[in-house]
C-alpha positions as CSV (number, residue, x, y, z in Angstrom):
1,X,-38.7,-20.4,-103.8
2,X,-37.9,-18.1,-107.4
3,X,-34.7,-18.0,-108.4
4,X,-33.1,-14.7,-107.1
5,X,-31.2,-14.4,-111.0
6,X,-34.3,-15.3,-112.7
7,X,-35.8,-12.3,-111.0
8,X,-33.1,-9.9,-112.0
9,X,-32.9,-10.9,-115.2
10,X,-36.7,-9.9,-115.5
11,X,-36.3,-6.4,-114.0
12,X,-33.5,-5.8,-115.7
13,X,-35.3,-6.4,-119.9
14,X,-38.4,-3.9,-117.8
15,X,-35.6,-1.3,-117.2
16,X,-34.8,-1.6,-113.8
17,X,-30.6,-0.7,-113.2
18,X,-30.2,-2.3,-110.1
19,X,-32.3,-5.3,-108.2
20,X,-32.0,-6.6,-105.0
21,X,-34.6,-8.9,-103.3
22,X,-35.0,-9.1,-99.3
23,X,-37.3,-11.7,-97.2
24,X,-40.0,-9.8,-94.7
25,X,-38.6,-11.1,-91.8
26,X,-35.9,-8.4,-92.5
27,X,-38.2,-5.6,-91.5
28,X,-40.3,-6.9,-88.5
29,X,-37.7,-6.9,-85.9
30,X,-39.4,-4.4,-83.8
31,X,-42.1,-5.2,-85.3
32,X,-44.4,-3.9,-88.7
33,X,-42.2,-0.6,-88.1
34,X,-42.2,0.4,-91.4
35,X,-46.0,-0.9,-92.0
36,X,-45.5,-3.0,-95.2
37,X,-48.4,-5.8,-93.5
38,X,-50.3,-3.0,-93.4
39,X,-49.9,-2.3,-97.5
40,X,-50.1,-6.2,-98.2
41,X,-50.8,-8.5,-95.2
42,X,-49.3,-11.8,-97.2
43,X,-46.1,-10.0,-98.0
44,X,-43.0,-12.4,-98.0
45,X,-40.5,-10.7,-100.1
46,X,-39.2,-7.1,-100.6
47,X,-38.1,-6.4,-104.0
48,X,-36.2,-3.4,-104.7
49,X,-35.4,-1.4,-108.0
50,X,-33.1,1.1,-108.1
51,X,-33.1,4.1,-111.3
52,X,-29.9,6.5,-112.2
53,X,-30.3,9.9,-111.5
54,X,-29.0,11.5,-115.2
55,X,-25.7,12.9,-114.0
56,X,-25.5,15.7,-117.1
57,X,-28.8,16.5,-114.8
58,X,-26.8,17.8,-111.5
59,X,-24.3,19.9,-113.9
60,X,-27.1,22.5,-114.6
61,X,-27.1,23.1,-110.6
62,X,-23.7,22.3,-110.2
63,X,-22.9,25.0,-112.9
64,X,-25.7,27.7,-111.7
65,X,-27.1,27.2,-115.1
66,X,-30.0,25.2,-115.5
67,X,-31.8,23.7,-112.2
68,X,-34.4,22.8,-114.3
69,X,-32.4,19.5,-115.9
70,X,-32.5,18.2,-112.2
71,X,-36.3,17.2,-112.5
72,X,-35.8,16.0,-116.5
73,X,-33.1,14.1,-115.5
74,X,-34.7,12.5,-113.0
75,X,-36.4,8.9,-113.2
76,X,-39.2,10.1,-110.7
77,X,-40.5,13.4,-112.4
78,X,-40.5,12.1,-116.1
79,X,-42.7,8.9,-114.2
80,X,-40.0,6.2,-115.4
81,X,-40.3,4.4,-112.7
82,X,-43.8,3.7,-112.8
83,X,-44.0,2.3,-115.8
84,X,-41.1,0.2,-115.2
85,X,-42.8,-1.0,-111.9
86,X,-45.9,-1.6,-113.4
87,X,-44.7,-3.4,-116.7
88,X,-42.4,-6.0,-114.2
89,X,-45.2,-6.2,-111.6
90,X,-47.5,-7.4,-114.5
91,X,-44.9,-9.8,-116.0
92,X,-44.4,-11.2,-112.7
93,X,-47.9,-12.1,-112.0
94,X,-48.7,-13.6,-115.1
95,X,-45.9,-16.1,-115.1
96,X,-45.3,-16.9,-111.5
97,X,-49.1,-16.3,-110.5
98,X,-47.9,-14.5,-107.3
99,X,-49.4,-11.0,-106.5
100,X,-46.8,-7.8,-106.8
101,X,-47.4,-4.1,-105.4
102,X,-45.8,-1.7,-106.5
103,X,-44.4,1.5,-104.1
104,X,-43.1,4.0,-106.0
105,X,-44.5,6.7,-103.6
106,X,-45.4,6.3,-99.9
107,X,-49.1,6.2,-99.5
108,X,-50.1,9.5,-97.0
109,X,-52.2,7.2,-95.2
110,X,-48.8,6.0,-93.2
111,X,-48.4,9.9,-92.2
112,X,-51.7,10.2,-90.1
113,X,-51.8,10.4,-87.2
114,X,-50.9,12.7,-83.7
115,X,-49.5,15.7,-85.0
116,X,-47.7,16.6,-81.5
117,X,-45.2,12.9,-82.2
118,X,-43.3,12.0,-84.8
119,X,-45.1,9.7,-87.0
120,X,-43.0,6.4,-86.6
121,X,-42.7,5.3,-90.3
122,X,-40.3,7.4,-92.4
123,X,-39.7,8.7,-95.9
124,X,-36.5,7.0,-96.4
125,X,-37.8,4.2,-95.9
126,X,-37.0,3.4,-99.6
127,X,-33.4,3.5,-98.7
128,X,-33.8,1.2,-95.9
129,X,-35.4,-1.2,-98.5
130,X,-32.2,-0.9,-100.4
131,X,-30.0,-1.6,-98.0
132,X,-31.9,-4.6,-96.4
133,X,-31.8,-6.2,-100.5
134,X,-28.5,-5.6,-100.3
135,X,-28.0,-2.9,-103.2
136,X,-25.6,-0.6,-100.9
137,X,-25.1,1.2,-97.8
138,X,-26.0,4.2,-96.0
139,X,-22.8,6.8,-95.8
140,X,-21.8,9.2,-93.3
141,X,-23.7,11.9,-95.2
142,X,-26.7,10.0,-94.9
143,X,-26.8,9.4,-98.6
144,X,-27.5,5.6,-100.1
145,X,-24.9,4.7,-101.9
146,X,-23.9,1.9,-104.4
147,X,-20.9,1.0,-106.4
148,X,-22.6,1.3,-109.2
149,X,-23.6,5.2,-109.3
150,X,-22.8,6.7,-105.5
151,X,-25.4,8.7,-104.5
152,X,-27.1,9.0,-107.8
153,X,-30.2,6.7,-107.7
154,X,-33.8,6.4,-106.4
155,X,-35.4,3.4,-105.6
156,X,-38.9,1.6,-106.0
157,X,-40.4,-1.4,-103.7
158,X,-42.6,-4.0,-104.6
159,X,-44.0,-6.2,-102.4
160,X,-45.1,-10.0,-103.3
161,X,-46.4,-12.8,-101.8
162,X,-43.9,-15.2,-103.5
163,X,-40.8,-16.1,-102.1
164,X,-37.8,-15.0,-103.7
165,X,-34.4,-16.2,-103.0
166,X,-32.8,-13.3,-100.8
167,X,-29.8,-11.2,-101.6
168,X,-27.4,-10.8,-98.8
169,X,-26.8,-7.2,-97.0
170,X,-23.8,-5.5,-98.9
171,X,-20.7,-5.8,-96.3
172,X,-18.4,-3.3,-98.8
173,X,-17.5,0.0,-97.7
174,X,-18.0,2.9,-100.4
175,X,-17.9,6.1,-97.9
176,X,-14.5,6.6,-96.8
177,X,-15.6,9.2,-94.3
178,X,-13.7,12.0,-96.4
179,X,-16.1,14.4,-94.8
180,X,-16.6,16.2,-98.2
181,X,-20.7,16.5,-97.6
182,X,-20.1,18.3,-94.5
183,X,-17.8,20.5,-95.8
184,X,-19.8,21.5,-98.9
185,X,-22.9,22.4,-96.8
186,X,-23.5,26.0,-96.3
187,X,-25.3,25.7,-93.2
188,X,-23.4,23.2,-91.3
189,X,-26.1,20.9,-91.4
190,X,-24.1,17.2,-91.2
191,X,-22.7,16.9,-87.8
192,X,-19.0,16.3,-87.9
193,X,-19.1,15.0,-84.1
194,X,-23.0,13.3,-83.4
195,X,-23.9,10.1,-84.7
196,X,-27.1,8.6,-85.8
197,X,-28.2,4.3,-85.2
198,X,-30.6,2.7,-87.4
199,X,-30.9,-1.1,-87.1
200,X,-31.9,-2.5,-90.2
201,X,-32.8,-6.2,-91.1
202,X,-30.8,-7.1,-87.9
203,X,-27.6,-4.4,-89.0
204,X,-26.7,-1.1,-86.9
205,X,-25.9,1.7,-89.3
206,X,-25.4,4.8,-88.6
207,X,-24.1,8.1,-90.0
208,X,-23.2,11.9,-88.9
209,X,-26.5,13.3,-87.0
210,X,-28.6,15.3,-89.7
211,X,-30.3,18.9,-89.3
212,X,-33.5,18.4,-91.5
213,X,-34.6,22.0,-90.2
214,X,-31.6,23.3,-92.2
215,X,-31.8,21.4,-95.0
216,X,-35.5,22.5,-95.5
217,X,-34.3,25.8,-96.0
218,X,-31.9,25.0,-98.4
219,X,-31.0,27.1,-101.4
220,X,-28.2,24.7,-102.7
221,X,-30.4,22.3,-105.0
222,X,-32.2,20.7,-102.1
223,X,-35.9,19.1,-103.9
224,X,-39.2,17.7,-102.3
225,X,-38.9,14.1,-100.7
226,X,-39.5,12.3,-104.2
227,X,-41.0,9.2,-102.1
228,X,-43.8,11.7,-100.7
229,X,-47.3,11.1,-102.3
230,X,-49.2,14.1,-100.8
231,X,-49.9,16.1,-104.3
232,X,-47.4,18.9,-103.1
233,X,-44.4,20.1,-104.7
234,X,-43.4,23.1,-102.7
235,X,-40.8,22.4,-100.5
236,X,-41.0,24.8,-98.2
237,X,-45.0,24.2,-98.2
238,X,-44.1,20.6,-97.2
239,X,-41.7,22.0,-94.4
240,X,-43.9,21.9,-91.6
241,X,-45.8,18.9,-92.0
242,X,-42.5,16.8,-93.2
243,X,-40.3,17.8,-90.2
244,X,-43.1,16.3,-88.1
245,X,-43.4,13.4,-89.3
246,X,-39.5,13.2,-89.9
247,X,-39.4,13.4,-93.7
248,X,-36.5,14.6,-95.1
249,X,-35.7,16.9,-98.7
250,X,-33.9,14.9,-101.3
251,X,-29.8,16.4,-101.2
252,X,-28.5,14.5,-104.3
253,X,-28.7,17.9,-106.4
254,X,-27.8,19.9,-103.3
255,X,-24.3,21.2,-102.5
256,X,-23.4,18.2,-99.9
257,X,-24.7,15.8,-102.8
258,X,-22.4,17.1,-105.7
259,X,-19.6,16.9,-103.3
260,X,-20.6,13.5,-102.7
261,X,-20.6,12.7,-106.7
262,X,-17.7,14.4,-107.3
263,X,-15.6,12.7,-104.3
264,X,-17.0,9.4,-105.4
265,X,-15.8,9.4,-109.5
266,X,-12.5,9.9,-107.7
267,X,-12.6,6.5,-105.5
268,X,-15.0,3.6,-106.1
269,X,-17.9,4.3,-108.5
270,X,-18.1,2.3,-111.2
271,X,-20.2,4.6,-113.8
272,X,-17.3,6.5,-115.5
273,X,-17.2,9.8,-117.8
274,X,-15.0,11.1,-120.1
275,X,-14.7,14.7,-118.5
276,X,-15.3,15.0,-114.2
277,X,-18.2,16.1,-112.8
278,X,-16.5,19.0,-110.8
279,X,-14.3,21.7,-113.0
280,X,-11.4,23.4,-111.6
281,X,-13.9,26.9,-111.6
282,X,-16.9,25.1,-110.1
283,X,-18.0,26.6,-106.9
């Protein structure tokens, strides 16, 4: 078994911010649910990488002044993460001699299918990732967050056939429930009374009921899934089709995002700034 540290260390020179490695077992309790035997048959770890959204990035939207910085701020857009994923993969398999597979989008192939039923494999599946390596949890808001940067990070997967000693599944709490998310979206699209249950590498988590119809239409800084490899950008193009197949918009520039950013410099995150992301005249 490779040394979980020895790992990290390695992600971390390729430019990966945070690392977390979980076994497959993790994700086969109901069985290949989120089809990664499907992607690579011989898979035996999960490794996760996780990229900081800029936050100067969300202060364009935040201010009405530049949306634009959202997608230059981004790791996804500007393809960081690929080139990280591919430089470690490459490093890995030369000096362990194990195969690595990079995910940095979801293949479209795991979308096919009935188009009357929800396709069972979803989007945020990435997040699931993260919290089965142990990088996080999943908040009321339905938002990943870590310590480290809240709700500001996307995450890659790369699946090996080596096996990597584990990291255990975050047991800290980092939403305190303060219902901020709710409260900051215009259309009333967090419930404030239904739950949702996920079980996750043997964990129930759940968090307030979410109404993806609403948040399609979203005029607040809503974006395109960024895990979605289907070649289109148009959110409201990928409506249809996503709500299907139970894809979701990415919220971390939209209103119930900020609110999350700016609740969170407040309590436990951990990357700090001089001035606060929210000014007194912010709407």
């Amino acid at each position: 078994m490779i040394s979980n540290s020895e790992i990290k260390e390695l992600a971390v020179k390729c430019g990966a911010e945070l690392f977390g490695a979980a076994p497959i077992e993790r994700f086969l309790e109901d069985g290949d649910k989120f089809k990664l035997k499907e992607l690579k048959n011989d898979v035996k770890s999960v490794i996760v990488m996780g990229f900081s959204v800029n936050r100067g990035a969300l202060r364009g939207v935040e201010e009405g002044t530049n949306w634009g910085a959202v997608n230059a701020g981004s790791p996804v857009n500007p393809m960081v993460i690929p080139a990280v994923t591919y430089k470690f993969s490459r490093l890995f398999e030369q000096k362990y001699g194990y195969e690595a597979v990079c995910l940095t989008k979801i293949p479209p192939s795991l979308f096919k299918g009935d188009v009357e039923k929800a396709v069972e494999n979803t989007v945020l599946f990435f997040e699931y990732a993260a919290y089965a390596a142990g990088l996080g949890e999943i908040g009321a808001g339905k938002f990943f967050l870590t310590e480290r940067y809240g709700v500001r990070q996307y995450f890659a997967v790369i699946l090996t056939d080596a096996e990597i000693e584990p990291d255990e599944i975050s047991e800290k709490s980092i939403c305190d429930n303060c219902g901020e998310c709710a409260k900051a979206c215009p259309y009333g699209a967090i419930s404030t009374t239904e739950t949702a249950v996920q079980k996750i590498g043997g964990k129930t988590v759940s968090w307030n009921k979410l109404c993806v119809e609403k948040c399609f239409v979203c005029t607040y800084g809503a974006l395109s899934n960024q895990y979605l490899d289907d070649g289109d950008f148009n959110i409201l193009n990928r409506g249809a089709k996503a709500m299907n197949a139970d894809i979701e918009p990415s919220r971390i520039s939209s209103a119930c995002g900020r609110a999350c950013v700016a609740h969170l410099e407040n309590t436990v995150m951990k990357d700090r700034f001089v001035n606060k992301f929210r000014m007194e005249k912010s709407q």
